[in-house]
N, C-alpha and C positions, 0 to 999 in steps of 0.2 A: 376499455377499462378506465375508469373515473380516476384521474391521479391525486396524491394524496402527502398533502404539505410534510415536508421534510421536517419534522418537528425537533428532532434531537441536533438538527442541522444550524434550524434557527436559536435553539436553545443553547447552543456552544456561541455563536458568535453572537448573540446578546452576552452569557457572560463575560465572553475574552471581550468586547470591545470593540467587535468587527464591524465596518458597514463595508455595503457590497462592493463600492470602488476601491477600498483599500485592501480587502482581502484579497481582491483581482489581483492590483499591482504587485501586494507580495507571493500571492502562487505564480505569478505571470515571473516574476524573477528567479524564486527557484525553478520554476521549468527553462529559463535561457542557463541556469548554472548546471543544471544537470545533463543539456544537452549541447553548451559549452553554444548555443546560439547568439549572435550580434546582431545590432542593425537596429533601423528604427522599428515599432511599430510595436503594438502588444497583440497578441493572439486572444489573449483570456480578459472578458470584460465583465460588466458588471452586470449585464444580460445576463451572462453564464451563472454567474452567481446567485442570482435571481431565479434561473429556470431552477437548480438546483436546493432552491428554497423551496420553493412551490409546489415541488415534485415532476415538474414537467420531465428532467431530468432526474431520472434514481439509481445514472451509475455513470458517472464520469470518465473522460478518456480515461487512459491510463497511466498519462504523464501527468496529469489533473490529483487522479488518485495518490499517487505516488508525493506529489506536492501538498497535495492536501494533508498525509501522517506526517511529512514532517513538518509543517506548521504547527499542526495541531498536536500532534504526539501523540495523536488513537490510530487506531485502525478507522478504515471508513467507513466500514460495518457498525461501528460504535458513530459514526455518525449519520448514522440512517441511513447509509446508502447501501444497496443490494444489485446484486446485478437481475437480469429483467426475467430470468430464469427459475431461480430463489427468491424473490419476490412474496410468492406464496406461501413458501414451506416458513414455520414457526422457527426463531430463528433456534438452534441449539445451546445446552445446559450445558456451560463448562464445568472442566471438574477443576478438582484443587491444582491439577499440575500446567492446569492453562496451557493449553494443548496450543492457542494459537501466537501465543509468547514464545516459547517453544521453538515451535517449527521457524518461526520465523528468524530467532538468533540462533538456529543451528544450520538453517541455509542462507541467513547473512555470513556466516562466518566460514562454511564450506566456501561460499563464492569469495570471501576475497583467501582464501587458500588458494583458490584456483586462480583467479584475476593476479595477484597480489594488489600489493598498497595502490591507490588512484593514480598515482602520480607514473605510476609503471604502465600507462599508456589504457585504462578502461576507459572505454566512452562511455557515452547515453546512450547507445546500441545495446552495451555489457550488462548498465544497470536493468534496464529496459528487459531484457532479457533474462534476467535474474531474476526482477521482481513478475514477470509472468510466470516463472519456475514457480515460486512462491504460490503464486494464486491461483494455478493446479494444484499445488499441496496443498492449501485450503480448500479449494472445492471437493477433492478426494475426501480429506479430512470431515467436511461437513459430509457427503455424501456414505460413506462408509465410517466413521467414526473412530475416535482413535482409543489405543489399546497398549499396553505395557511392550507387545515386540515391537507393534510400530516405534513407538517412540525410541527402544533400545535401539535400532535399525538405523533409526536416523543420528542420533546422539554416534555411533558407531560410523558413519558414514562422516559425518563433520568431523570426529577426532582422523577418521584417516587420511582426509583429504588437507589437516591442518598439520601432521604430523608429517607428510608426502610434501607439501609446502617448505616446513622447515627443514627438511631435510635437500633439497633443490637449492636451497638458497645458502 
């Protein structure tokens, strides 16, 4: 299959102001802060950045990913990246309640009911693990699409697991 330049990708870090060695260095720093790593050496180069420009790459590890929404504040789907499986499929119409807004602060907010605050001992294993929770609920979510019980189900599941929280503490 012919890869196929990351246009929304380039088109984000022309406006923020990115070139590739310096977006390196600051996802290269949120992934040692997330996974609490020291020591010399960067993992994340300007290669990396590059392939992911280009399209060579059209779905990043997943500490890459993870690094990449909070620089950029999108999801990574909004920035062109798909994983290799979804690739094809047209990407889906949200509706007004932003199903992946949604999901996503209602299983941030269940996990740190269940974790609690960082400082109570989560690693980069916890978040790690969180955020691939999440990204089965998004591929369910695209695959089957979502619907007024889903969404009650889940909204119902985060107040219990937040309410179960304060009530422990």
């Amino acid at each position: 299959m012919a890869r196929a330049r990351n246009e929304a990708f380039v088109a984000w870090m022309e406006r923020e102001g990115w070139s590739a060695p310096t977006l390196a260095k600051e996802l290269d720093a949120v992934v040692r802060r997330l996974t609490r790593r020291t020591g010399p050496g960067r993992e994340l180069s300007e290669i990396t950045v590059h392939k992911w420009r280009s399209g060579e790459t059209s779905w990043p590890q997943e500490k890459y990913r993870i690094a990449l929404e909070q620089v950029s504040g999108l999801m990574v789907a909004a920035l062109g990246f798909a994983p290799p499986d979804r690739r094809k499929k047209p990407a889906p119409v949200e509706d007004p309640v932003h199903r992946r807004s949604f999901l996503a602060l209602t299983t941030g907010s269940a996990g740190a009911a269940v974790l609690g605050p960082p400082a109570a001992g989560a690693g980069s294993g916890d978040v790690l693990r969180l955020r691939q929770q999440l990204d089965t609920l998004m591929a369910l979510d695209d695959s089957r699409g979502g619907h007024d019980t889903l969404e009650r189900a889940a909204l119902a599941d985060a107040s219990n697991a937040l309410s179960s929280s304060t009530q422990a503490h």
